[in-house]
C-alpha positions in Angstrom: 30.5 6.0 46.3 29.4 3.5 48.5 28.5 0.1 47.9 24.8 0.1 48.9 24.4 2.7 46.9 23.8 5.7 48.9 24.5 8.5 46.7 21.8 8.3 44.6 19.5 7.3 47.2 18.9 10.7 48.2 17.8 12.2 44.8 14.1 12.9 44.2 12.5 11.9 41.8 8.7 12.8 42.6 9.2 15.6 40.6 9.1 12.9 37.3 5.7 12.1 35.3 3.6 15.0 36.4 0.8 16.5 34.6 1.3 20.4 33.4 -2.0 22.0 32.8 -0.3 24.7 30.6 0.4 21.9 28.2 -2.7 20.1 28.0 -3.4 16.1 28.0 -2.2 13.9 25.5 -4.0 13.2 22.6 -5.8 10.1 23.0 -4.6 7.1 21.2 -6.4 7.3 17.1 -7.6 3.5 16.3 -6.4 1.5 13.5 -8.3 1.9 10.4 -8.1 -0.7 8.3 -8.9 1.2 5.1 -6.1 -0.2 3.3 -7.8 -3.7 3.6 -10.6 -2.7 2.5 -8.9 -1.1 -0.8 -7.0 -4.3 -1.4 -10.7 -6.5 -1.2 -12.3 -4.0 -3.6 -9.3 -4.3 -5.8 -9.5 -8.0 -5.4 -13.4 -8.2 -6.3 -13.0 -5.8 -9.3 -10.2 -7.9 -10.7 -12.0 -11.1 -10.5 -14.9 -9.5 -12.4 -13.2 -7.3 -14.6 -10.0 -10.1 -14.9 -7.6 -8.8 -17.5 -9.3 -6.1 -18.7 -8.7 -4.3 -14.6 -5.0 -5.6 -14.9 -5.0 -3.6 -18.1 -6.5 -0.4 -16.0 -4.1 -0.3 -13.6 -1.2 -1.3 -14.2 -1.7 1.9 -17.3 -2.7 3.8 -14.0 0.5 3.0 -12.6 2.7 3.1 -15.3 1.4 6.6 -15.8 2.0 7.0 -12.1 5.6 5.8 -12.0 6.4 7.7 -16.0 5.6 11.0 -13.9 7.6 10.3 -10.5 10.7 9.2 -12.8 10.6 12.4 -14.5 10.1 14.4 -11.3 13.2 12.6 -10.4 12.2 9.7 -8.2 15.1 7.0 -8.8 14.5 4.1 -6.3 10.3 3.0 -5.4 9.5 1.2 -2.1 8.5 -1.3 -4.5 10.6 -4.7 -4.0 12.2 -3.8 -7.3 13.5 -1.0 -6.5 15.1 1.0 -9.4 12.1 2.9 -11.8 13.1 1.7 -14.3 12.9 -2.3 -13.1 9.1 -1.3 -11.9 8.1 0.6 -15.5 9.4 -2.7 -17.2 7.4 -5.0 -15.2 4.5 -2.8 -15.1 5.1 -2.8 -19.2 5.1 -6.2 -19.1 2.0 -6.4 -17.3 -0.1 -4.3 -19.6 1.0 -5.9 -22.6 0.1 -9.5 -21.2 -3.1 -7.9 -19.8 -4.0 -6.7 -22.9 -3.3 -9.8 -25.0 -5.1 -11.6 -22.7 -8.5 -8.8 -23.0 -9.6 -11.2 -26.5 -9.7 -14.6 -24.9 -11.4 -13.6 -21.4 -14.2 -12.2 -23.7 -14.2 -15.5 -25.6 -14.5 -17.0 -22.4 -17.1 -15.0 -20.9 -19.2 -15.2 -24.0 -18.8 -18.9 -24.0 -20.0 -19.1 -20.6 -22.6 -17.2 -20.7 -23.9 -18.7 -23.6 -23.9 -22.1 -21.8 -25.7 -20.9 -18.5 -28.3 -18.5 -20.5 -28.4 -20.0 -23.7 
């Protein structure tokens, strides 16, 4: 080899990057769709309406969820907490704060709506 290089000077490489008709063009590009967003914002509103009483919803919604991918034999969740049996806990936990909670948000809702109405 020599030391300008000259060896791989001659190789061609026009060849590279051309289109093949028999193949087709590319698919073009889908854009982003920020769905997910706009899940997490309905979420969001329904939870601030609803307050407890939505926690309640879904974390049962989940825990259901999670009971039936544990017994299909899921182990480990893409949740932060990992093992199944760490997210069922915490979702238990959830639901049974949610639903103690149900009694004084209707308290509260009736006592403000008494004082704005009323």
């Amino acid at each position: 080899m020599s030391a300008t290089g000259d060896d791989f000077g001659t190789w061609d490489a026009s060849g590279l990057n051309r289109y093949d008709e028999t193949v087709g063009a590319p698919p073009a590009p889908v854009p982003f769709d920020p769905l997910r967003l706009c899940v997490f914002t309905t979420v969001a509103l329904i939870t601030c309406l609803l307050g407890p009483i939505a926690l309640a919803v879904f974390a049962g919604i989940a825990i259901a969820g999670y009971s039936r991918a544990r017994r299909a034999g899921l182990l480990r969740s893409k949740c932060k907490l990992g093992d199944t049996r760490n997210v069922l806990a915490y979702l238990v936990v959830l639901e049974v704060l949610a639903l103690a909670a149900v009694p004084f948000w209707i308290a509260f809702v009736v006592s403000f709506w008494v004082d704005v109405v009323g």
